[in-house]
N, C-alpha and C positions, 0 to 999 in steps of 0.2 A: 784750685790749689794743687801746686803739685805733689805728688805722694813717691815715695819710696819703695819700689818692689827687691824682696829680698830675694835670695836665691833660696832659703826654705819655702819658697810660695809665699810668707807674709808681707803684709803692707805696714810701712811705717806712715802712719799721720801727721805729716810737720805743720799742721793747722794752729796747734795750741801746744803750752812744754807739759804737756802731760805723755805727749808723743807716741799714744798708742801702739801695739804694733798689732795688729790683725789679721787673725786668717779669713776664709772667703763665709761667708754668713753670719762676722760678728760684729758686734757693734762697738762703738768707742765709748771710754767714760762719761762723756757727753749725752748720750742718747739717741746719735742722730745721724752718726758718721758712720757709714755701713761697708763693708767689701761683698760685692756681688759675688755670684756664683763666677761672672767670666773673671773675678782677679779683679779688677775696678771698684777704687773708693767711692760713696758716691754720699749725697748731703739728701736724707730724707725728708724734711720739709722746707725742701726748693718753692720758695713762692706762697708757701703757707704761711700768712702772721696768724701767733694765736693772741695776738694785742697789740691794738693801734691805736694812735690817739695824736689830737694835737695840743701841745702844751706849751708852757710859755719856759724860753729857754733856759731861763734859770733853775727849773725845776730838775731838771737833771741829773745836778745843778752846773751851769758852766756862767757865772755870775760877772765875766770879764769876757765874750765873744759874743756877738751880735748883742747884745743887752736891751731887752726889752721887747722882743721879737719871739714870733712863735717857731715853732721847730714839731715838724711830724715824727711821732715816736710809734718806731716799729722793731716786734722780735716774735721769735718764735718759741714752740717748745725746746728745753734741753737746757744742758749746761754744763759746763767740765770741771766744776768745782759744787762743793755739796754741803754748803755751809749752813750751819744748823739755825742761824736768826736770819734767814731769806727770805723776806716780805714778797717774794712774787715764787713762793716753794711752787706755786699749782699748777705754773706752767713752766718753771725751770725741772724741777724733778720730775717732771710729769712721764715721761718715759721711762726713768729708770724703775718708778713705782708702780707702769704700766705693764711692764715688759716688751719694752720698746714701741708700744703704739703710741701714734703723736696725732694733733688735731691739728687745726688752723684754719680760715678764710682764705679763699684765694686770693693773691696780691698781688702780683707780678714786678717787678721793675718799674715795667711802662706806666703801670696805673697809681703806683709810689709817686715819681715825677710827676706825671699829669696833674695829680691833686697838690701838690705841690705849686705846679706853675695856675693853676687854676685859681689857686685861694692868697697868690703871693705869699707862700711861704719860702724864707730864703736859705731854711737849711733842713736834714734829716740828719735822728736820732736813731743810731742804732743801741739798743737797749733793754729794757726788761729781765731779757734772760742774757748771757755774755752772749755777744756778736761774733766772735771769732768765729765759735762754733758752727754758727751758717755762716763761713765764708762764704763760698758760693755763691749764695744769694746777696749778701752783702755788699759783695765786689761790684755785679754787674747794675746792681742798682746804685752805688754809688758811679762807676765810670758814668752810667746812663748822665745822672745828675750833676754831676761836672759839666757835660758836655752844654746841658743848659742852665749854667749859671748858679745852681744848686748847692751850698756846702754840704760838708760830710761831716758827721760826730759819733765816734763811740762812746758808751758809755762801758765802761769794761774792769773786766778785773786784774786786766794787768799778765793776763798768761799769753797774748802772742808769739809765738816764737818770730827769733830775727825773721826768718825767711818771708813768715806771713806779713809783719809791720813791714819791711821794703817793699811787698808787694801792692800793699795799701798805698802806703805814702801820697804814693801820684794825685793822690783822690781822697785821703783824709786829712781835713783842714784841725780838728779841736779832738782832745779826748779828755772823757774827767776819766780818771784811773783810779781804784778803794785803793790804798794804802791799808788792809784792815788789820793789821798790828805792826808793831817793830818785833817779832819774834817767830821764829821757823815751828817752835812748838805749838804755837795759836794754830797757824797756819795746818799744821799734821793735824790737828785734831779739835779745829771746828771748821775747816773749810777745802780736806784732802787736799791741799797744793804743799808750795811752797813759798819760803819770802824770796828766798834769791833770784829766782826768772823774774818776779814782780818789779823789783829794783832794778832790773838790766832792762826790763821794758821800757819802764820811765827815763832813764837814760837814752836810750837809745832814741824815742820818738822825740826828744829834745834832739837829739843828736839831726833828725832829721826834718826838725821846723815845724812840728806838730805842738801847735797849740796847746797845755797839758795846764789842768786844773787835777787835785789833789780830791779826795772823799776818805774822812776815816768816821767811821760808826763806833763808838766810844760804848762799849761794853761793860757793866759792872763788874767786877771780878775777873774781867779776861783778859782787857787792852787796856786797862786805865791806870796803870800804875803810874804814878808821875814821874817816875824816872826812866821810863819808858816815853812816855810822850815828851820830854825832853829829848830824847836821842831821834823821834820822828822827827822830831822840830830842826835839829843839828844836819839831820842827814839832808833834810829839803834846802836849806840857805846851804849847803857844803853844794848842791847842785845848781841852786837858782834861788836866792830869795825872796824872787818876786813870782815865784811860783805857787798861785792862789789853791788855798790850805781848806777846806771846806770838814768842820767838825759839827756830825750831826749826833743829834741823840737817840738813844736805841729806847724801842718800847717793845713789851716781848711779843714773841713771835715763831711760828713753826716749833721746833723744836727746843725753844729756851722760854717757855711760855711763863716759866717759874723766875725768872730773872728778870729783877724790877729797873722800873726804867732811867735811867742815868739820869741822877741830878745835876740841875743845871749849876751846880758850882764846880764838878766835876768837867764841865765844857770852859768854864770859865777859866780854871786853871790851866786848861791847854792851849787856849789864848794868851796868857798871861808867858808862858812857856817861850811865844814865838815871837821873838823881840827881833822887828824894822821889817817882817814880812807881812803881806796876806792874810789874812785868817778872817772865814767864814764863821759866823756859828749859827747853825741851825735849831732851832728845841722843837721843830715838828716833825711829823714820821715822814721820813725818807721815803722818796718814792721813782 
C-alpha cells in the first residue's frame, strides 16, 4: 500500500480512514502498521493468520454470492477500530492490549491458494479481524487467487479509504460491509471511527462492481431505535434496494457483557421497516 512521507519525517497511512500519521518506531491504531527506523511503513504479521478456517459461505454471511459453497476464512491479529461488543476481541485487540506483540501461524499466499485449489474451494474470506489492516498480505493473496480462478471477499467494516478499495478492486469480487448504526455518536463511542467514511465506502464499492451485502448487529439501547432503523432502511433502497440487508442479533460480549441479548421482535421490526428489499434475519451469534 502506498504511504505518504511528510516533510516532518512522518508517515501518513492511507490504508484505512483513520489515516494515521506516524513517526519512525510507531505503530498505527490498528496494531500492526509500523514505521521502521529507515522511514518505511511496514505490515507486522505479513503471512501470519492468527485464525483460519473453512466455512460455508453464508456464514459470513454473504447469503446471495456463490450460495452454498465453502469459502476459506483467514485474518490476523489487529484492527483499526475498537468496538466494545467484538466477538473475536482476542485476536482483534490483541496488540493493542499486548503492546504491540502479535501471534499467528505461518500462511503465506502460496499455501492460502494451494489449499484452496486443493480442496476446490472457489472463493477466500478475508475476515475475523478488518482485512484492510493487513493490506499487504491481503492483496498479494488475493492477485495470487485471481490468477487461478479463486474469488475474493472482505468481510469488513467499511473504513477503506478510496485509494486502498481502487486498489483492491481488480481482485475483490463480494464484500459484506457492518453497517453498525445510522449514527456518528454510536460510532465515536462504541467503535472509535466514524459513519461517514463507512457510507462513502459502500457507495463507492458499488460504484466499482463489487458485490456488497449489508451486516447490522442490532444492539439493545444503542442501534435499535426504530426510527433509526427506518432511516438504515431509507438510506440502503436511496442506493440499491436490492442490496442484501443481513440483521443479526447481539448476545453479550467483551465489553458489553451487561447487555442482554436483542429480542427477536426487535429483529422483526427491522424487517418489517424494509419494505421490496432484502432482509436477512439472523437470531444466532454472528460469527
Amino acid at each position: 500500500m502506498d504511504v505518504k512521507k511528510r516533510e516532518d519525517g512522518k508517515v501518513l497511512c492511507t490504508a484505512c480512514s483513520q489515516r494515521c500519521v506516524l513517526k519512525k518506531g510507531e505503530i498505527g491504531k490498528c496494531g500492526i502498521r509500523k514505521v521502521r527506523e529507515d522511514g518505511n511503513l511496514y505490515l507486522t504479521v505479513y503471512g501470519l493468520a492468527a485464525s483460519y478456517n473453512i466455512d460455508p459461505v453464508e456464514k459470513k454471511p454473504l447469503f446471495h454470492f456463490l450460495p452454498s459453497t465453502p469459502i476459506f476464512s483467514v485474518g490476523t491479529v489487529g484492527c483499526n477500530f475498537c468496538c466494545k461488543f467484538c466477538q473475536n476481541w482476542e485476536i482483534s485487540q490483541y496488540p493493542q492490549t499486548h503492546n504491540g506483540e502479535i501471534f499467528g501461524v505461518n500462511l503465506m499466499p502460496e499455501a492460502i491458494v494451494n489449499i484452496c485449489k486443493t480442496n476446490n474451494i472457489p472463493s477466500i474470506a478475508y475476515t475475523y479481524n478488518e482485512p484492510v489492516v493487513f493490506f499487504e498480505y491481503a492483496y498479494d493473496t488475493m492477485k495470487l487467487a485471481k490468477e487461478n480462478g479463486t474469488k475474493n471477499v472482505f468481510v469488513s467494516s467499511g473504513y477503506e479509504t478510496k485509494e486502498a478499495l481502487e486498489t483492491l478492486s481488480p481482485y475483490l469480487d463480494a464484500m459484506n460491509i457492518d453497517l453498525k448504526a445510522f449514527s456518528d455518536k454510536f460510532y465515536r463511542e462504541v467503535s472509535c471511527a466514524r459513519l461517514k467514511p463507512v457510507l462513502k465506502t459502500i457507495e463507492h464499492a458499488k460504484e466499482l462492481g463489487i458485490w456488497i451485502e449489508l451486516t447490522t448487529l442490532i444492539i439493545p439501547g444503542y442501534n435499535d431505535d426504530e426510527k433509526e432503523l427506518r432511516e438504515v432502511a431509507k438510506w440502503i433502497a436511496s442506493l440499491d434496494k436490492n442490496i442484501p440487508w443481513h440483521i443479526s442479533r447481539f448476545f453479550p460480549a467483551y465489553k458489553m457483557m451487561d447487555v442482554p441479548p436483542t429480542p427477536v421482535e426487535t429483529l422483526e421490526k427491522s424487517i418489517r421497516n424494509r419494505k421490496g428489499g432484502r432482509t436477512e434475519l439472523c437470531i444466532c451469534r454472528k460469527s
